[in-house]
C-alpha positions as CSV (number, residue, x, y, z in Angstrom):
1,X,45.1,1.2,-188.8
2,X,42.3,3.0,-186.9
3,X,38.6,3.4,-188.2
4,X,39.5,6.7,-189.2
5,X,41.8,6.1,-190.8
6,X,40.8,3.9,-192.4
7,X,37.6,5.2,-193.8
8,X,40.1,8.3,-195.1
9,X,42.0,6.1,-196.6
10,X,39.2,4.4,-198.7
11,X,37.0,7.8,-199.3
12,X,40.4,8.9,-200.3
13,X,41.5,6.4,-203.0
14,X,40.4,5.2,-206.4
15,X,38.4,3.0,-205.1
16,X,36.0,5.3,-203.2
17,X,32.5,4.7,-203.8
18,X,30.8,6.7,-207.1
19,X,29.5,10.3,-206.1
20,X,26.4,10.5,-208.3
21,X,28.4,13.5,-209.8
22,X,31.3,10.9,-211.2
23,X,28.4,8.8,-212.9
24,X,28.5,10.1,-216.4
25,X,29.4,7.6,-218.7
26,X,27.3,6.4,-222.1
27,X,26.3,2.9,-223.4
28,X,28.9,3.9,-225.9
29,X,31.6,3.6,-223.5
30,X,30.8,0.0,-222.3
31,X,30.4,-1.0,-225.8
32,X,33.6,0.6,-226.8
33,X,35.6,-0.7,-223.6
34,X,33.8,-4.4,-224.9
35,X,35.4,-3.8,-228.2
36,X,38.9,-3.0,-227.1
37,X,38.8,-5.7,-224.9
38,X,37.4,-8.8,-227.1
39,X,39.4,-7.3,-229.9
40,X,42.2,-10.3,-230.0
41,X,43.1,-13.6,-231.1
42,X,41.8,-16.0,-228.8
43,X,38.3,-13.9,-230.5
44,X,39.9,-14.2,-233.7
45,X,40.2,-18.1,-233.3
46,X,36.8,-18.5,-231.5
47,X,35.1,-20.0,-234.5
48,X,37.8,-21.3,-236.4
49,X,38.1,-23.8,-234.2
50,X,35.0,-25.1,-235.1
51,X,35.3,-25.6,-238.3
52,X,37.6,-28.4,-237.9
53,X,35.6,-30.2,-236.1
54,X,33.2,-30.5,-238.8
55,X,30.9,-27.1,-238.6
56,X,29.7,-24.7,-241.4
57,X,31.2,-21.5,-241.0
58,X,27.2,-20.0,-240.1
59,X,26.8,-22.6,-237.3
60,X,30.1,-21.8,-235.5
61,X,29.4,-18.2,-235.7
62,X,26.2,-18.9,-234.7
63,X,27.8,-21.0,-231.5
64,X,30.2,-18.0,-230.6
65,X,27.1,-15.5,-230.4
66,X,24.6,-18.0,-228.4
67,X,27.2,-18.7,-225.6
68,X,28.4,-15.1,-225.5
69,X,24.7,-13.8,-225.3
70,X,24.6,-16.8,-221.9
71,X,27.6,-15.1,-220.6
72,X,26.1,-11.1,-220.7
73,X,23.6,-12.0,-219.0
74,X,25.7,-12.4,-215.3
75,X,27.2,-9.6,-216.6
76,X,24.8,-7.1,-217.7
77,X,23.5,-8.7,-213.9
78,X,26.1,-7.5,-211.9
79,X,26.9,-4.6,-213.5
80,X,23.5,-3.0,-212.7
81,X,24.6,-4.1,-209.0
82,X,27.6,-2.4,-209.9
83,X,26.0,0.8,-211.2
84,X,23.3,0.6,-208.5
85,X,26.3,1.0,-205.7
86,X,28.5,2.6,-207.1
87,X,31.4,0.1,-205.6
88,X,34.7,-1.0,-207.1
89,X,35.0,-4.9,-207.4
90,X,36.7,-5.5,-204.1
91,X,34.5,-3.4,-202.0
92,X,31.6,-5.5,-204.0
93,X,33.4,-8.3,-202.6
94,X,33.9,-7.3,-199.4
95,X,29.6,-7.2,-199.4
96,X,29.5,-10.9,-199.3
97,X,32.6,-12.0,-198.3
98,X,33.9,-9.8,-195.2
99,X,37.0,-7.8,-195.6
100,X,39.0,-10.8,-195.1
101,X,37.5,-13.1,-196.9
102,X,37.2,-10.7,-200.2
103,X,41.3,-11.0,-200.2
104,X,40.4,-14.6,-202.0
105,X,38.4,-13.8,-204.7
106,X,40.4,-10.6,-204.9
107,X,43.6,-12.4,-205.1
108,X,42.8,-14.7,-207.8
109,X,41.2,-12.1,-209.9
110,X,44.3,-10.0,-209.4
111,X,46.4,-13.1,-210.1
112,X,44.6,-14.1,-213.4
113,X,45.2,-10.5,-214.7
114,X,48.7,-10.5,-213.9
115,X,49.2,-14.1,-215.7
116,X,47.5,-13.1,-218.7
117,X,49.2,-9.2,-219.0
118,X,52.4,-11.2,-218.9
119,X,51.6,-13.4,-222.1
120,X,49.5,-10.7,-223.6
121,X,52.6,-8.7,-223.4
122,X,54.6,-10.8,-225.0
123,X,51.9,-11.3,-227.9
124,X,51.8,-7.5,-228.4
125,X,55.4,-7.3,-228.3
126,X,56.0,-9.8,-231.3
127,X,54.0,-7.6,-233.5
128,X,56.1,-4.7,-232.5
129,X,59.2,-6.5,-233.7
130,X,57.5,-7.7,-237.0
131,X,56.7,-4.2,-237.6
132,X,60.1,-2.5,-236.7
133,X,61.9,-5.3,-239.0
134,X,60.2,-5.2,-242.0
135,X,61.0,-1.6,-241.3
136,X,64.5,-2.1,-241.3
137,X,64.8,-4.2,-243.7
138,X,65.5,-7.3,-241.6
139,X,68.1,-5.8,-239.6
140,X,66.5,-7.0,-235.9
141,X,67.2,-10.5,-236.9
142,X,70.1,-11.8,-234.5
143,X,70.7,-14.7,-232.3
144,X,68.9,-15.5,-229.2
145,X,69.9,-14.2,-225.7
146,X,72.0,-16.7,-223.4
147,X,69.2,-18.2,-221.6
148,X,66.4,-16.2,-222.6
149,X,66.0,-17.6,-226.0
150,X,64.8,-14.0,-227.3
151,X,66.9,-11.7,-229.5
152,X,68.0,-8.4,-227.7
153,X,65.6,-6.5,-229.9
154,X,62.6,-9.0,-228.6
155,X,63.5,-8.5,-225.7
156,X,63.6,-5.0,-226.1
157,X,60.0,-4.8,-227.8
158,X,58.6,-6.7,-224.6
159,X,59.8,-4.6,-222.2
160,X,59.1,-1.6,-224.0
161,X,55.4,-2.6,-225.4
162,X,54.8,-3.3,-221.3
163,X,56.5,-0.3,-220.1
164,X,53.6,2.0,-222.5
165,X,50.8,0.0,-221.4
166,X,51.4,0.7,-217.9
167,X,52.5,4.4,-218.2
168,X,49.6,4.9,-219.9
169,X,47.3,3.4,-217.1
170,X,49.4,5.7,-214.5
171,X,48.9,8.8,-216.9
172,X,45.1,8.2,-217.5
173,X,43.2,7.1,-215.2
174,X,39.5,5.9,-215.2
175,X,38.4,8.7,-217.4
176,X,41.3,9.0,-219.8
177,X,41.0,5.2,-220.1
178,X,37.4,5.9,-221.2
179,X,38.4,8.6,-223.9
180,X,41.1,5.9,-225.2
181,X,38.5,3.4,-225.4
182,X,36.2,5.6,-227.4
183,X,38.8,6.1,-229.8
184,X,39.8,2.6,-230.6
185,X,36.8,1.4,-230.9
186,X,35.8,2.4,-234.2
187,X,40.0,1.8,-235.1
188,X,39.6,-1.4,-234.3
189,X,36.1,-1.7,-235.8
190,X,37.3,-0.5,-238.8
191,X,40.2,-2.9,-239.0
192,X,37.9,-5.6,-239.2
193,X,36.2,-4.5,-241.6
194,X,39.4,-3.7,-243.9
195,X,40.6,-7.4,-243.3
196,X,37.7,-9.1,-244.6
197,X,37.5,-6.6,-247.7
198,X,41.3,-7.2,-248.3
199,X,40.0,-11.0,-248.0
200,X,37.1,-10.4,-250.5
201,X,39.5,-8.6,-253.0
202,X,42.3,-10.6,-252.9
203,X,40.3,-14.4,-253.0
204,X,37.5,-12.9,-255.6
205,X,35.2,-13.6,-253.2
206,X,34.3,-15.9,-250.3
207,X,32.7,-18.7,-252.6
208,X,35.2,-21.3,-250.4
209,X,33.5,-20.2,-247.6
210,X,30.0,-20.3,-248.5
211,X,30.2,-23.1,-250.6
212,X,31.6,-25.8,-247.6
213,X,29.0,-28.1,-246.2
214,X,29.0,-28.9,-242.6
215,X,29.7,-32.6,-242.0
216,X,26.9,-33.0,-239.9
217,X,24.4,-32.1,-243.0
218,X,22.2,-35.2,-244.0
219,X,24.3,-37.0,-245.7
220,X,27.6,-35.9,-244.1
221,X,30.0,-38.3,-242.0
222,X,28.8,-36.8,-238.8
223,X,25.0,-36.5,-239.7
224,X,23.0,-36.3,-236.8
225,X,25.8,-35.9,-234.4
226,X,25.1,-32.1,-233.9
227,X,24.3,-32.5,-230.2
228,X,27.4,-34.4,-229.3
229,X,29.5,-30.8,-230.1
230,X,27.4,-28.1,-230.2
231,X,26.2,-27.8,-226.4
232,X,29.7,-28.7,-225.4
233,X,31.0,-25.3,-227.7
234,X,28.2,-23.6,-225.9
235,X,29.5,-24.0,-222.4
236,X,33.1,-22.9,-223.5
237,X,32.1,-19.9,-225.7
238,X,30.0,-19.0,-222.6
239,X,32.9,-19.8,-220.0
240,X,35.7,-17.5,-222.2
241,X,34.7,-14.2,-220.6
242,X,32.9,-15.0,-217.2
243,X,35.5,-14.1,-215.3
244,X,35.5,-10.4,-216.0
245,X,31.8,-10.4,-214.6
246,X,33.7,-10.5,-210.8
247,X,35.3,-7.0,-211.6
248,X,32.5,-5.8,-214.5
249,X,31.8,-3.4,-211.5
250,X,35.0,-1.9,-212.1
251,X,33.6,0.2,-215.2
252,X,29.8,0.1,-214.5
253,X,29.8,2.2,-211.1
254,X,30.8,5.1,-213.4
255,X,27.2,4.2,-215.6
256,X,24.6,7.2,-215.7
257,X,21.7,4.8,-215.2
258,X,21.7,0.7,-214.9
259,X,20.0,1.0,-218.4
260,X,23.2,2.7,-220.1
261,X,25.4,0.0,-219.0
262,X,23.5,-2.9,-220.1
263,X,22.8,-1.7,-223.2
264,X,26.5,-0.9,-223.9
265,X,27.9,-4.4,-222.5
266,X,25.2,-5.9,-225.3
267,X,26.4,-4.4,-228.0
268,X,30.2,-4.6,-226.9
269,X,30.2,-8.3,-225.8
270,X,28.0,-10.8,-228.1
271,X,27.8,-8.6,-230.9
272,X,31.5,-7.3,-231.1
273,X,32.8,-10.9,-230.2
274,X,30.9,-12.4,-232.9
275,X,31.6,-10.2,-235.7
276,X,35.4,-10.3,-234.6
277,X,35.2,-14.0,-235.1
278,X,33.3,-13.8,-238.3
279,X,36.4,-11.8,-239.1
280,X,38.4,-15.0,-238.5
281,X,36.3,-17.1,-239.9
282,X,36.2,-15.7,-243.6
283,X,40.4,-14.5,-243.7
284,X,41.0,-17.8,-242.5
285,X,39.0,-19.7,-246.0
286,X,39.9,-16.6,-247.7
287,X,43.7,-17.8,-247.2
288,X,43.3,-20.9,-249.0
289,X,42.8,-19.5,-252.3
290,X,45.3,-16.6,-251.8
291,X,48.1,-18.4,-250.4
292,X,47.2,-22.1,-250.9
293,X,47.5,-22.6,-247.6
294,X,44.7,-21.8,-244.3
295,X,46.4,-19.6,-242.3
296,X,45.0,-19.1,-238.7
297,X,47.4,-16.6,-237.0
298,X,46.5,-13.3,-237.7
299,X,50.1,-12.2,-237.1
300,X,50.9,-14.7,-240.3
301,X,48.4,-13.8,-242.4
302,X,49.4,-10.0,-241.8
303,X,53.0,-11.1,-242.4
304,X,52.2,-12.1,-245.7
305,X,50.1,-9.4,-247.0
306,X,53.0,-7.1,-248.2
307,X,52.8,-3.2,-248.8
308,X,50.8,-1.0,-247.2
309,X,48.3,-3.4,-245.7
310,X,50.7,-5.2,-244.1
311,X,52.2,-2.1,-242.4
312,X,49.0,-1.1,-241.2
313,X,47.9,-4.7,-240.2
314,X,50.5,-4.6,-237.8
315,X,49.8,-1.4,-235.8
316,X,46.0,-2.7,-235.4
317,X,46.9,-6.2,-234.1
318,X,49.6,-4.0,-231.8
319,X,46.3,-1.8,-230.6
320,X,44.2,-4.7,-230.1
321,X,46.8,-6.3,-228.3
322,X,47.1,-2.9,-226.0
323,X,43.6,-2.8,-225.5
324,X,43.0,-6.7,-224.6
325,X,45.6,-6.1,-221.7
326,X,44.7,-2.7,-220.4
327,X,40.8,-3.6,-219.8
328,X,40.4,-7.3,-218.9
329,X,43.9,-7.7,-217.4
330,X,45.8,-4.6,-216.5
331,X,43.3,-2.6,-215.1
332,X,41.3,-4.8,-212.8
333,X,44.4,-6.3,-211.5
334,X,46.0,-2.5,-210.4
335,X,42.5,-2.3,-208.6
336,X,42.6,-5.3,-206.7
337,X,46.4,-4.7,-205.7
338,X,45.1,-0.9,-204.2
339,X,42.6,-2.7,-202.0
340,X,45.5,-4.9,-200.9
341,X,47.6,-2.1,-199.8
342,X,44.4,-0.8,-197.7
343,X,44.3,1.9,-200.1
344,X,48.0,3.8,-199.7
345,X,48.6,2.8,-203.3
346,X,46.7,4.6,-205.8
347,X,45.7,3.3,-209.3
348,X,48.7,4.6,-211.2
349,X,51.9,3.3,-208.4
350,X,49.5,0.1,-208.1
351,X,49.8,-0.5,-212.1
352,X,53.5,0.4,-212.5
353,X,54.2,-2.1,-209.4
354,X,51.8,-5.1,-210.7
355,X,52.9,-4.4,-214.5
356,X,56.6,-4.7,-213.3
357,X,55.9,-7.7,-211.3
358,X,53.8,-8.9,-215.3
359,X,57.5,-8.3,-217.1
360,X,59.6,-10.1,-214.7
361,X,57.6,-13.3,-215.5
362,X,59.7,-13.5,-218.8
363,X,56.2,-15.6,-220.3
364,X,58.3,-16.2,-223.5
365,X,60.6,-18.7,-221.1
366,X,57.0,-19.6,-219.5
367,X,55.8,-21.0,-222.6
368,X,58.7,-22.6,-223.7
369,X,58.9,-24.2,-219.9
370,X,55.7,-25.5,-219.7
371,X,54.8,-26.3,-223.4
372,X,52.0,-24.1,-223.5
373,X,50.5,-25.4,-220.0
374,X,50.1,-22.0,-218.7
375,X,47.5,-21.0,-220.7
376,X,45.8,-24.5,-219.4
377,X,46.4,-23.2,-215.7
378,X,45.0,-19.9,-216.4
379,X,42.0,-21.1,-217.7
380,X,41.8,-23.2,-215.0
381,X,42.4,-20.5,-212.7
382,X,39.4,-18.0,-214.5
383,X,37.0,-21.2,-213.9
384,X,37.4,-21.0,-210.5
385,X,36.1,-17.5,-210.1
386,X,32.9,-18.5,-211.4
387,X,31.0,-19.0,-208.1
388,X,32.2,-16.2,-206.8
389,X,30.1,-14.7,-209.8
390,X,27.0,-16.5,-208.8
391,X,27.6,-15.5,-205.2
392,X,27.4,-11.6,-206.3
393,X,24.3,-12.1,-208.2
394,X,22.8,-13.1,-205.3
395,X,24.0,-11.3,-202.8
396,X,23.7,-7.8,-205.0
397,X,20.2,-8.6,-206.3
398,X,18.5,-10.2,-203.7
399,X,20.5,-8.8,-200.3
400,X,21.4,-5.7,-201.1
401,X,18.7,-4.1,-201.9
402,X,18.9,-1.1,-200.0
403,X,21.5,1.6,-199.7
404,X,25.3,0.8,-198.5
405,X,26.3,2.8,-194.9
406,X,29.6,3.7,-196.7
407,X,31.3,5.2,-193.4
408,X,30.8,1.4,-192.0
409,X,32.6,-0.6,-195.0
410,X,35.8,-0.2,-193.1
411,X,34.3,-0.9,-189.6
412,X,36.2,-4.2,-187.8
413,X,32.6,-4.6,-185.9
414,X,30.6,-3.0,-188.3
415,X,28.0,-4.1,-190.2
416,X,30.1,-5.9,-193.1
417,X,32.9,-7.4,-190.8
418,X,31.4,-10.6,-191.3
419,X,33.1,-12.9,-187.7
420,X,36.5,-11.9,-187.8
421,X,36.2,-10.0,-190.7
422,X,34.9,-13.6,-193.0
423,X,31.9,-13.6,-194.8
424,X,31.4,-17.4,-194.0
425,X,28.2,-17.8,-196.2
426,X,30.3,-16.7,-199.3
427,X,33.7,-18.8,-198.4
428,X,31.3,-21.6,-197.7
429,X,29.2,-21.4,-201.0
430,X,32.2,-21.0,-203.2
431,X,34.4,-23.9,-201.9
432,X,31.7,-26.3,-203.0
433,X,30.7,-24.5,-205.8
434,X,34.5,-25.0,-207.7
435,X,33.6,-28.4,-207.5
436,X,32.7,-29.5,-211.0
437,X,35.6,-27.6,-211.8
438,X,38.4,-29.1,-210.2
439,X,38.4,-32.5,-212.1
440,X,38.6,-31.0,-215.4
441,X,41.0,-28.5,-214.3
442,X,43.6,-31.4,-212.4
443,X,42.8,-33.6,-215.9
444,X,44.7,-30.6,-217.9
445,X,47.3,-30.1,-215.9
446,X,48.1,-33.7,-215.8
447,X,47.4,-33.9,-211.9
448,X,44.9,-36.5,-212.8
449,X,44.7,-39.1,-215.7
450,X,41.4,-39.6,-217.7
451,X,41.0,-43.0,-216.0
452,X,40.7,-42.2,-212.5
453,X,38.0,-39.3,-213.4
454,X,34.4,-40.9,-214.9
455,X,33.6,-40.5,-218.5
456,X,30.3,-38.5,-217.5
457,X,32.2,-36.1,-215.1
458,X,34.8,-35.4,-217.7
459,X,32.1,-34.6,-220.4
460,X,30.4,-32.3,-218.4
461,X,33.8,-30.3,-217.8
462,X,33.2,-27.8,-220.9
463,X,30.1,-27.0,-218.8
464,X,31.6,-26.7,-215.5
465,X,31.7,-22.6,-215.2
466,X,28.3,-22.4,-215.9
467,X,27.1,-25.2,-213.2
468,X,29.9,-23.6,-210.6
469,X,28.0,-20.3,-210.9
470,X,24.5,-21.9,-210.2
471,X,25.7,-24.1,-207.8
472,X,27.2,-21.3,-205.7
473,X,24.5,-19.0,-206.0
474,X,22.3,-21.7,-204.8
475,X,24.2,-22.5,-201.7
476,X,24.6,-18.8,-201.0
477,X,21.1,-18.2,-201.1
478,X,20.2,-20.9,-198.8
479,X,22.6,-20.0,-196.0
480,X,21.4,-16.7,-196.0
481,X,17.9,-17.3,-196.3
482,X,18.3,-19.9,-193.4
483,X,20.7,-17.4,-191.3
484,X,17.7,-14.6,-191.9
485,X,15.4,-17.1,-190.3
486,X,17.2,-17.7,-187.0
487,X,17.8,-14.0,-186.9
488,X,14.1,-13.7,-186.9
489,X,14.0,-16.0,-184.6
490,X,16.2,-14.6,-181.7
491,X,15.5,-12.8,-178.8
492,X,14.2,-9.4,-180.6
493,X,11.7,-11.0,-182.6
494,X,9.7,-7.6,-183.1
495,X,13.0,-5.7,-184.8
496,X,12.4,-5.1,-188.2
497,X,16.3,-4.8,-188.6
498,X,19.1,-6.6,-187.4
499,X,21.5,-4.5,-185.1
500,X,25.1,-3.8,-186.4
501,X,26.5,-7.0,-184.4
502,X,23.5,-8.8,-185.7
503,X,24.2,-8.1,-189.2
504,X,27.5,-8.8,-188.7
505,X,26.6,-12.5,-187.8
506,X,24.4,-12.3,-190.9
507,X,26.6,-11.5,-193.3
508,X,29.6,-14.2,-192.0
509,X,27.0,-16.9,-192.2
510,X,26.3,-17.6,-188.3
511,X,23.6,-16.0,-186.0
512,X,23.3,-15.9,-182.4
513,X,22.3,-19.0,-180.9
């Protein structure tokens, strides 16, 4: 494909950098698009996890809202980057790694979304076929499928659930994705805030709740044990989200000012995760007295409320389910499949061809396959993305600090080509940045047994993200600096600016010798 091309067919796409004219949205949109997207039951759960392992309900919501307040920072970070350029994720990509190299970190992101739209998809879909047969009275309930061990009205409800999530990606777009998230927002909001008054009313109160003692109290079995859990809580409440700081850049490059955006993405993200597993926290000890039994499934609990709430229980868990997997799955992955087609598919074809792709994974025989391992791989496989996080931090804030020769993004000599199109500062950074990840990551899969990894290394695993992302920004920053240096160095030391071939070398990690 020729320069031209080329450069038509990236001006051309979805992907084409911001005009200052497309720049419009509000804090309120990040917030809302936040909302939608940490609306769901892994945020539901956060906390309650906790609580089993001995905290008081304040101190595991207090947990969830420290690490989530580590975790907007990168991406408050980026975003501004983001806003700043006005660049799509794998154009941002493309910055540090060439346009080669980007098809990694690309590639993984696009993979992660796909995994997890399969299983959200299938989540969603259950509560669709909950709804529909309490509807009918029952009347969906038949025997399993030959072989996919779903009825034919599951199976149904999965593929139709998926089929409405991607048409209405195609159908949208950017900016009708942004209306949508501005409407369920406050839905969603609001259905929060019904389930813990149905909770107050039904239990009489939340005196179960405020009335347990943590176990690490004075006194308590575990007193005096605090830092033993809570810093290991920490580094996984902040690891949950970091992935969606690689593509954050997605949404901000529409932001009217760096200032909207990182005001919206603090409300949205620590504040709307936390309350959403405060939400969790008190339905869950409000279950006790209502049912006699703690119920941690939000699907269950809904399943048991009866009448109207239960009817409309189940359409909010089937719009936070829609809303989860169009922002932090969906979408991000239709992106990085256009810049894989070098730009021929647009947003819409690229969603329809990746959600497809999400509903021929059948996760319901996944699950039952692997036991539940997937979800271990794919959090595994979000982990691994976190250098390339620290990597654009440092590359966006400290290298990129002047404007971006858009004409040249496409250019196989130009000055972003990186050596044969590899930005080998980046690829070198991140490959020994994923290194406190791996161990922990083979250790769940079973690749490795918790004898040949050292006690120190494993315990350090919860952390590993966090300490991927400094590592790799660390690295990064030291081969540029020291690639800057020899530039300075060579034989124009009076230029105040590389030439195009120089920053070429520059950017892939190697100067002239």
């Amino acid at each position: 494909m020729s320069d031209s091309v080329a450069q038509q067919g990236l001006l051309g796409s979805d992907l084409r950098p911001t005009a200052p004219s497309d720049r419009s949205w509000e804090w309120r949109d990040f917030a809302s698009i936040w909302l939608g997207t940490v609306a769901c039951v892994p945020s539901y759960l956060l906390a309650c996890g906790m609580l089993d392992h001995g905290m008081a309900w304040w101190q595991a919501v207090s947990v969830v809202f420290l690490g989530n307040l580590v975790v907007v920072l990168p991406m408050v970070l980026v975003g501004s980057v983001g806003a700043r350029l006005g660049l799509a994720h794998p154009i941002m990509l493309q910055l540090s790694f060439g346009p080669l190299g980007a098809r990694l970190p690309v590639a993984l992101r696009m993979v992660l979304g796909l995994g997890w739209f399969s299983l959200q998809t299938w989540v969603g879909a259950q509560v669709i076929y909950v709804l529909l047969n309490e509807l009918t009275f029952g009347m969906l309930k038949q025997d399993p499928l030959p072989l996919l061990g779903i009825n034919i009205w599951q199976l149904l409800c999965f593929v139709g659930f998926g089929l409405a999530q991607i048409e209405l990606v195609r159908r949208a777009g950017m900016e009708g994705l942004r209306r949508f998230a501005r409407l369920a927002a406050p839905v969603l909001a609001g259905a929060g805030a019904l389930f813990v008054l149905w909770a107050w009313v039904q239990a009489d109160g939340f005196t179960s709740m405020l009335s347990t003692t943590s176990r690490f109290a004075e006194g308590q079995p575990m007193s005096g044990q605090e830092m033993a859990v809570f810093p290991q809580y920490l580094g996984e409440m902040a690891a949950l989200w970091l992935f969606m700081a690689v593509n954050i850049s997605d949404y901000t490059r529409f932001s009217a000012t760096g200032r909207q955006q990182a005001l919206g993405q603090l409300l949205g993200l620590p504040i709307g995760l936390t309350l959403f597993s405060l939400v969790g926290v008190t339905v869950s000890f409000a279950t006790v007295d209502i049912f006699n039994a703690e119920l941690r499934d939000p699907l269950a609990v809904v399943q048991r409320m009866g009448g109207f709430f239960q009817f409309l229980g189940l359409l909010l868990l089937g719009l936070a389910a829609l809303t989860t997997n169009i922002f932090a799955h969906l979408l991000p992955a239709s992106i990085g499949l256009v810049s894989f087609s070098s730009y021929r598919l647009d947003l819409g074809s690229a969603s329809k061809w990746l959600g497809l792709t999400g509903l021929l994974l059948m996760p319901f025989m996944l699950l039952e396959s692997t036991g539940g391992g997937v979800f271990t791989w794919l959090t595994g496989l979000g982990a691994l993305l976190s250098p390339v996080v620290g990597i654009l931090l440092v590359d966006g804030l400290l290298f990129r600090v002047g404007p971006i020769d858009v004409a040249a993004l496409v250019e196989p000599q130009g000055p972003y080509s990186g050596t044969g199109g590899l930005g080998f500062c980046a690829l070198l950074a991140t490959l020994i940045g994923v290194a406190p990840v791996v161990p922990g990551l083979l250790m769940g899969l079973g690749i490795l047994g918790s004898d040949v990894v050292p006690q120190r290394l494993e315990m350090l695993y919860p952390f590993s993200p966090i300490l991927s992302l400094l590592l790799a920004a660390a690295i990064y920053f030291v081969l540029r600096k020291g690639v800057d240096l020899i530039m300075n160095r060579s034989e124009n030391p009076s230029t105040d600016h590389p030439t195009a071939g120089e920053q070429s070398a520059v950017d892939s990690g190697f100067g002239a010798q």
